[in-house]
C-alpha positions in Angstrom: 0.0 0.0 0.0 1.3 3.5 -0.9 1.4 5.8 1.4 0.4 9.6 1.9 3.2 11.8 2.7 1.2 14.0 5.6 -1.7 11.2 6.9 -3.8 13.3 9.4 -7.2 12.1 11.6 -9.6 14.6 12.7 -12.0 13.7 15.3 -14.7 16.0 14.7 -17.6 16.5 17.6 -20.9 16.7 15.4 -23.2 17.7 18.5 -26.2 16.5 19.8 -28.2 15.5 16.6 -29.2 18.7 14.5 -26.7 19.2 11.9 -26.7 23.2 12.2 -25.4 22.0 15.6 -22.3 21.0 14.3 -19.5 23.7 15.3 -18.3 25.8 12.4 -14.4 24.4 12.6 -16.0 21.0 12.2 -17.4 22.0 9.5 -13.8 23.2 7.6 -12.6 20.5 8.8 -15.2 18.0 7.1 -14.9 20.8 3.8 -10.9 19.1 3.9 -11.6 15.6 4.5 -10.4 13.2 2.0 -12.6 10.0 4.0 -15.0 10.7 6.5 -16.0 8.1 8.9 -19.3 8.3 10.7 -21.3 7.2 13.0 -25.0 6.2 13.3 -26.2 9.1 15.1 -24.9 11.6 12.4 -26.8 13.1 10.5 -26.7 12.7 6.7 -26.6 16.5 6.0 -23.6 16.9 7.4 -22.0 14.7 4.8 -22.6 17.5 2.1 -20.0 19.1 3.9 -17.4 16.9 2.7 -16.1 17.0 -1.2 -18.2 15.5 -3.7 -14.5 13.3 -3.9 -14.6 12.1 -0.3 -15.0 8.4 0.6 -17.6 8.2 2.8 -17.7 5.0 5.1 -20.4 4.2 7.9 -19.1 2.9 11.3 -21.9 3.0 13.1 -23.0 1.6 16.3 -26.3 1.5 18.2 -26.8 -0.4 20.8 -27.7 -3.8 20.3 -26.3 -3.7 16.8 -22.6 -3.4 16.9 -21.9 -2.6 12.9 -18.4 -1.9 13.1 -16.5 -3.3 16.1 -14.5 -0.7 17.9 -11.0 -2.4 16.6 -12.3 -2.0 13.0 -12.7 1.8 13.3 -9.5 2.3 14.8 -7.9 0.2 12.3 -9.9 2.1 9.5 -8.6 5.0 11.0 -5.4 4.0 10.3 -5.5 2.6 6.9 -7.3 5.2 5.3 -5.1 8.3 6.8 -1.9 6.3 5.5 -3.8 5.7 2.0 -5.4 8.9 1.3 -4.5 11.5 3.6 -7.0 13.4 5.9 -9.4 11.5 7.8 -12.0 12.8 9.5 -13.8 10.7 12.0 -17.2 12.7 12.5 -18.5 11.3 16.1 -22.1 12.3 17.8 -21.7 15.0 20.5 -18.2 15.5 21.6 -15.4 12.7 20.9 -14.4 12.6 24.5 -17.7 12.7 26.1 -18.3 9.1 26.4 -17.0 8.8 22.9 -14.3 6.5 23.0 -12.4 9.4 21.2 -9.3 9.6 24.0 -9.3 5.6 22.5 -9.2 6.4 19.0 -6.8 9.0 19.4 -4.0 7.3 21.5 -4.4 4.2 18.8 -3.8 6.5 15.4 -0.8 8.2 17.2 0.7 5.1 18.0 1.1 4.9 14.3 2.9 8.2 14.2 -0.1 10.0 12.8 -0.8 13.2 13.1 -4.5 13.7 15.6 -6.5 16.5 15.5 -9.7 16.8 17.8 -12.2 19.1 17.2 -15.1 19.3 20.4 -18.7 18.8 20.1 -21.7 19.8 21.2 -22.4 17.4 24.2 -26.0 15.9 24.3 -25.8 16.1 28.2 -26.1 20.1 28.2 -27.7 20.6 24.9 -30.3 18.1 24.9 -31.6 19.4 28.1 -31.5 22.9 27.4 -32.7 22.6 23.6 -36.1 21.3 25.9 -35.7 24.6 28.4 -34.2 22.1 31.0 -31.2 24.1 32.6 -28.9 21.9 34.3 -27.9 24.4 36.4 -29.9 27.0 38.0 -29.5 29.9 40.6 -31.3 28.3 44.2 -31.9 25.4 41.8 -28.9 23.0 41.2 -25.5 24.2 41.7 -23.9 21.6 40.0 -24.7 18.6 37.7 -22.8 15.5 37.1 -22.9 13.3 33.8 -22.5 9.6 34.1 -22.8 6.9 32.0 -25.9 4.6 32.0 -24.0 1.5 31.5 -20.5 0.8 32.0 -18.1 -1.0 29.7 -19.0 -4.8 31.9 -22.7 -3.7 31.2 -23.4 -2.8 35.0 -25.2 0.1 36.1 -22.1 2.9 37.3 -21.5 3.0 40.9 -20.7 6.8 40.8 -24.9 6.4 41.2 -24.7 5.5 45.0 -22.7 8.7 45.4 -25.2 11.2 42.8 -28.1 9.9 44.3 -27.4 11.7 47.6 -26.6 14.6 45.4 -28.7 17.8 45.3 -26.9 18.2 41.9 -28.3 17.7 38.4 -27.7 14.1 37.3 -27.9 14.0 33.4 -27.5 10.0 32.0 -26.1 8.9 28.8 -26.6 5.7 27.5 -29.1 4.5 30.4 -32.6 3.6 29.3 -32.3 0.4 29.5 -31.1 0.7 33.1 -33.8 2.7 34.0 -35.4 0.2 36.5 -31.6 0.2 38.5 -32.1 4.1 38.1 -35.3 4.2 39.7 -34.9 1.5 42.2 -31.3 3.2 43.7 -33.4 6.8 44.2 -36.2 5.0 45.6 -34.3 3.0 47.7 -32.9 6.6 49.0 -36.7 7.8 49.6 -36.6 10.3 46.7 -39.8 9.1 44.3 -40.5 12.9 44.1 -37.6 14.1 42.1 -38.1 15.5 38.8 -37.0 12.8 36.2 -37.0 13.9 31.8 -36.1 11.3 29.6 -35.4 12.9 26.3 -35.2 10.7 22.8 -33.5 11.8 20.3 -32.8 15.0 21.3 -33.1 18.5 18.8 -33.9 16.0 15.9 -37.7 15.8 14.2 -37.9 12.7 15.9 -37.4 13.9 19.6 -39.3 12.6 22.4 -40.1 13.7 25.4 -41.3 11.8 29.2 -41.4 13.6 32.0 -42.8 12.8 35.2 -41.3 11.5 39.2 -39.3 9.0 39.8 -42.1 6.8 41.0 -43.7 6.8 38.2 -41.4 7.6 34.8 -41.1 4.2 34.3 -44.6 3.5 33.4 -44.7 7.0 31.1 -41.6 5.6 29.5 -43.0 2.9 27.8 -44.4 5.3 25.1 -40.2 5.5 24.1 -39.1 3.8 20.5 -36.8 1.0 22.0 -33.3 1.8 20.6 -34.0 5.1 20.1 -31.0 7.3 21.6 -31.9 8.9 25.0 -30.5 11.0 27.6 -32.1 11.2 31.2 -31.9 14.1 33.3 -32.8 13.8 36.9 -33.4 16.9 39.3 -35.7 19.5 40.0 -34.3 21.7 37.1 -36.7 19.2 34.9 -39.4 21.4 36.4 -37.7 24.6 35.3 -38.5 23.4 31.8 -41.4 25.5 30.0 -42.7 22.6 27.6 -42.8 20.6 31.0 -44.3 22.9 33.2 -47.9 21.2 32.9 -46.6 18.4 33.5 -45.4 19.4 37.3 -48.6 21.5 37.7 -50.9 18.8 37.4 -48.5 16.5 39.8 -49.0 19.6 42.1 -52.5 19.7 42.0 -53.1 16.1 42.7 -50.5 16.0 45.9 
C-alpha cells in the first residue's frame, strides 16, 4: 500500500443531533476531509459538507447492533489516513464525552499520525436545554454530574450510589435500559418525588419527550421507541422546563 506523505485524523464532535449543531471548525474540517468516517447518530446532512471526492464510510454503532466493532474503526482509521491522507472521524456529540475518542486517538498516534480533535456539542447540556431544561440553575442546582448509563462490563455505574445523595443535576447517557436500577437506587434513597425527563433523540424531528417522578417515569416511559438514543436528566431543574411545566402543575394539583 502506498502511502500519503502527511496522513492526518480529525475527530470531529458533530453535536447532539441537528446538523446546524455542528461547530463551524468542524465543518472546515469535514470541507478538507479526504474519507470521513461516521457514526450512526450523524446526520446525513452533514456529509454535504465533505467533497463530492470524499470516501464516505459508515461505522456506526447503536446499541444492540454493533456494525463496526471498535477495533475495526480504529484500524480504519489508520488505513485510510496512510492511504489517502486526511481523515476525519465525525463522532455524535463531543469525541471525548463518552465517545471513546481519547481511544481512537491514543491508537492512530501510536502509528505516528498526526491527531487532531475538534469538540462537540455534548448531548448532556444541549439536549436538556434545547427542551428549556437548565442543568444548572440559581437556588436550583449548583452543580450537575454526567454519568454513563452503562459501563463497559454492562453494569449500572457505581458513581450512582454517590449522585443519588446529590442535590446536583444528574444528566445519564446511555441508560434507558437501566432505567429500572435508576429508579430502584433513588427509591431506595426515599426520593420518588424528584423530577426525572427522559429525552429521545434530542433536537432531531424525531425527539421525544417523558417527563414525570421517579415513582412513576417508568410507566410513562414505555411510550419511548426502543433503541431510540436517549439521555435522562434527573433533578428538580426538569421542572424549570417551559414545555414541561404542565406536566409538574398537574402532579401539584393532585398532591
Amino acid at each position: 500500500m502506498n502511502t500519503v506523505v502527511n496522513p492526518k485524523v480529525t475527530l470531529v464532535g458533530a453535536g447532539p443531533g441537528d446538523p446546524e449543531l455542528i461547530t463551524l471548525k468542524g465543518v472546515l474540517a469535514l470541507n478538507k476531509a479526504d474519507v470521513v468516517l461516521y457514526d450512526a447518530l450523524i446526520d446525513k446532512r452533514l456529509l454535504k459538507h465533505a467533497p463530492d471526492k470524499a470516501i464516505k464510510i459508515f461505522v456506526g454503532k447503536r446499541s444492540g447492533r454493533h456494525m463496526t466493532p471498535q477495533d475495526d474503526t480504529n484500524r480504519l482509521c489508520v488505513e485510510n489516513a496512510l492511504k489517502h491522507g486526511h481523515v476525519v472521524r465525525l463522532k455524535g456529540g463531543d469525541p471525548f464525552v463518552f465517545g471513546r475518542g481519547a481511544e481512537e486517538v491514543d491508537y492512530i498516534q501510536a502509528f505516528g499520525i498526526a491527531t487532531e480533535v475538534i469538540p462537540g456539542i455534548s448531548s448532556s447540556i444541549s439536549v436538556p436545554g434545547a427542551a428549556g431544561i437548565p442543568v444548572t440553575k440559581r437556588g436550583v442546582s449548583e452543580s450537575f454530574w454526567v454519568i454513563t448509563g452503562t459501563t463497559t462490563s454492562g453494569e449500572l455505574s457505581g458513581d450512582f450510589d454517590l449522585a443519588v445523595q446529590s442535590k446536583a443535576t444528574v444528566v445519564v447517557l446511555m441508560g434507558t435500559k437501566k432505567l429500572g436500577e435508576i429508579v430502584a437506587c433513588y427509591k431506595k434513597s426515599k426520593r420518588e418525588d424528584l423530577p426525572i425527563a427522559i429525552i429521545q433523540s434530542g433536537t432531531t424531528k424525531e425527539e421525544k419527550i417523558v417527563a414525570g417522578m421517579m415513582g412513576d417515569i417508568e410507566e410513562k416511559a414505555h411510550d419511548l421507541t426502543p433503541g431510540a438514543p436517549a439521555i435522562i436528566i434527573i433533578g428538580e431543574v426538569v421542572k424549570e422546563s417551559p414545555k414541561l411545566m404542565e406536566i409538574y402543575k398537574e402532579a401539584l394539583v393532585r398532591v
